[in-house]
GUTOR-143804 format. One record per residue (C-alpha): x, y, z; residue number from 1; residue in one letter. Coordinates in Angstrom, 2 decimals, m for minus. Layout:
SITE        x        y        z  num  residu
SITE        X        Y        Z  NUM       a
...
***
This chain:
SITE        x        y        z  num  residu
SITE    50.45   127.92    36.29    1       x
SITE    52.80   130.75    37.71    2       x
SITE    56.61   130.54    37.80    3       x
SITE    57.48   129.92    41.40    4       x
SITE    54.49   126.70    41.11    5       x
SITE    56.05   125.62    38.03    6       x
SITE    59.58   125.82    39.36    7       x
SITE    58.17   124.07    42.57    8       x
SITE    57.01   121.15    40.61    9       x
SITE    60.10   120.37    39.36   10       x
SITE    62.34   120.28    42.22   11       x
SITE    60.03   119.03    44.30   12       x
SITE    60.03   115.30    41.50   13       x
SITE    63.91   115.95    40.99   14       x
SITE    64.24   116.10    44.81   15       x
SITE    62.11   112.96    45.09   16       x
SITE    64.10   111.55    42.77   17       x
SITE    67.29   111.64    44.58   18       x
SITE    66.01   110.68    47.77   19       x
SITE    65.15   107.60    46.62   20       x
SITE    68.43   107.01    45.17   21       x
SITE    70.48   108.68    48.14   22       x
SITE    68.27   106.27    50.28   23       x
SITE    70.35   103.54    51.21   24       x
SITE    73.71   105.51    51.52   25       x
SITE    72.23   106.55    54.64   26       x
SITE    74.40   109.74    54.62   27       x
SITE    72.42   113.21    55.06   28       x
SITE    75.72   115.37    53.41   29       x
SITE    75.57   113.37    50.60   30       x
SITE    71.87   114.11    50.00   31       x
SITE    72.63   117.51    50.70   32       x
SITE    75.53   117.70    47.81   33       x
SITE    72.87   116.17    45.41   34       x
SITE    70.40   118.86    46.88   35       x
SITE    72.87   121.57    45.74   36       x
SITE    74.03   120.02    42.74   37       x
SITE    71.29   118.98    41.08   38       x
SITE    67.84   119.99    42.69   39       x
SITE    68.74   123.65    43.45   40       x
SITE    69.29   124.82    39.58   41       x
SITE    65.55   123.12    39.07   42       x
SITE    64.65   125.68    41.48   43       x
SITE    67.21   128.81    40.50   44       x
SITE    66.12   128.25    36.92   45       x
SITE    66.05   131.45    34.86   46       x
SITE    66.35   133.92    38.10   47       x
SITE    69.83   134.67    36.22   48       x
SITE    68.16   136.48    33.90   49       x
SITE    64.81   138.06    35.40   50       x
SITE    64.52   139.38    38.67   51       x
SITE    62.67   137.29    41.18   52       x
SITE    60.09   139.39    43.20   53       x
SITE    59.68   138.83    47.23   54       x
SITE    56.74   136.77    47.22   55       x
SITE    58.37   133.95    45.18   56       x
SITE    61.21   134.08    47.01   57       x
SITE    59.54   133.19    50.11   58       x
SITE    57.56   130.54    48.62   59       x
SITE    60.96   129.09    46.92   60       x
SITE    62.47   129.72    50.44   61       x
SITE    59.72   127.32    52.00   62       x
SITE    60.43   124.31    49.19   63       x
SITE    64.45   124.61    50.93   64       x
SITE    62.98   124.08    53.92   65       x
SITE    60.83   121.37    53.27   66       x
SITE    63.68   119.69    51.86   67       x
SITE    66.12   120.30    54.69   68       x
SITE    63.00   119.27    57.30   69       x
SITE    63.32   116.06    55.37   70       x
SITE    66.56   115.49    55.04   71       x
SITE    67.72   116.18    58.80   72       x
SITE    64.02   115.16    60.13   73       x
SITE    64.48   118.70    62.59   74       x
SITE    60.72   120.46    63.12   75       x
SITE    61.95   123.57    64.62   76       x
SITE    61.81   126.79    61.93   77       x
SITE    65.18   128.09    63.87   78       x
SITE    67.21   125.05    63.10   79       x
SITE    65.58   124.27    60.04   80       x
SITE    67.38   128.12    59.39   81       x
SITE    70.42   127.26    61.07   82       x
SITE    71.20   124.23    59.10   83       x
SITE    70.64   125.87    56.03   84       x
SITE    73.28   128.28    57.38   85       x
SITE    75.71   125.55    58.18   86       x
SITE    75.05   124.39    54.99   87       x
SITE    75.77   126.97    52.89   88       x
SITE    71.88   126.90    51.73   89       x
SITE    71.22   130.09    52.21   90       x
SITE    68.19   132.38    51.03   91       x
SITE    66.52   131.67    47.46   92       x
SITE    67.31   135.80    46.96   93       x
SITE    70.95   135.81    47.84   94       x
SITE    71.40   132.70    45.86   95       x
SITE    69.20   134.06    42.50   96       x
SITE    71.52   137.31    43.01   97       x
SITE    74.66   135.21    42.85   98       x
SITE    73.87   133.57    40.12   99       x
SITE    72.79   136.82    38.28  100       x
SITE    76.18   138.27    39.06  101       x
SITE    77.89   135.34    37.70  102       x
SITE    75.99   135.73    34.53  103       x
SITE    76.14   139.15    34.03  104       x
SITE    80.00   139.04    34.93  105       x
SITE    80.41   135.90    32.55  106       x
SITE    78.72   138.91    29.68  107       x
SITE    81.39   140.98    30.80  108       x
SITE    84.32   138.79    30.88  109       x
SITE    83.38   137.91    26.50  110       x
SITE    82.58   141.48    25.73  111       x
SITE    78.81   141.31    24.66  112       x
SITE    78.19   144.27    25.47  113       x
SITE    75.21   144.25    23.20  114       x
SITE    73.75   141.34    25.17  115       x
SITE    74.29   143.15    28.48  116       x
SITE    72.22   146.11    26.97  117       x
SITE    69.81   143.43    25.88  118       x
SITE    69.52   142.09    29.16  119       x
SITE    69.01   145.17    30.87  120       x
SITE    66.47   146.80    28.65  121       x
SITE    64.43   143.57    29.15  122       x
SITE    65.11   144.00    33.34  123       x
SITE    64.93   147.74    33.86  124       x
SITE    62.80   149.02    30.76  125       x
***
């Protein structure tokens, strides 16, 4: 099984999960909040540390989607883009490359800078 399936798996039962629980709160920001909170790192998982090619990004994209589409209940691909917008959900790169900056800077900020060599030998190399 490739990455982006694997990763797919997993948010799509830890998404499942939560809408069962979010269920009778009846509240689609709340669901949301969980969505970010706890179902997005199922699907970020180790992108902080390997780069994530275009063609899982997409398909990662698509599993956001699917979970806004159910959340909100909206068909259309344009809203399904602007609520992700107005949600701060934005694409699966931009949010892999913000949590690669935050890791790389938290290298920085303790001065392993034999890690950060590490990690880009393993990246670049």
């Amino acid at each position: 099984m490739c990455l982006s399936e694997y990763l797919k798996l997993k948010f799509y039962r830890v998404l499942i999960v939560y809408f069962q629980q979010v269920k009778g709160a009846n509240s689609e920001f709340t669901t949301v909040e969980l969505l970010k909170s706890y179902c997005l790192p199922f699907l970020l998982y180790g992108f902080d540390a390997v780069t994530l090619s275009d063609a899982n990004a997409r398909v990662l994209d698509r599993c956001l989607d699917r979970a806004v589409y159910r959340i909100y209940g909206v068909w259309d691909k344009d809203n399904v883009s602007y609520l992700r917008t107005l949600l701060g959900l934005h694409g699966v790169s931009n949010l892999a490359k913000n949590r690669r900056a935050k890791f790389l800077n938290g290298l920085l900020d303790t001065g392993s800078a034999a890690l950060m060599y590490i990690h880009y030998t393993n990246c670049l190399g």
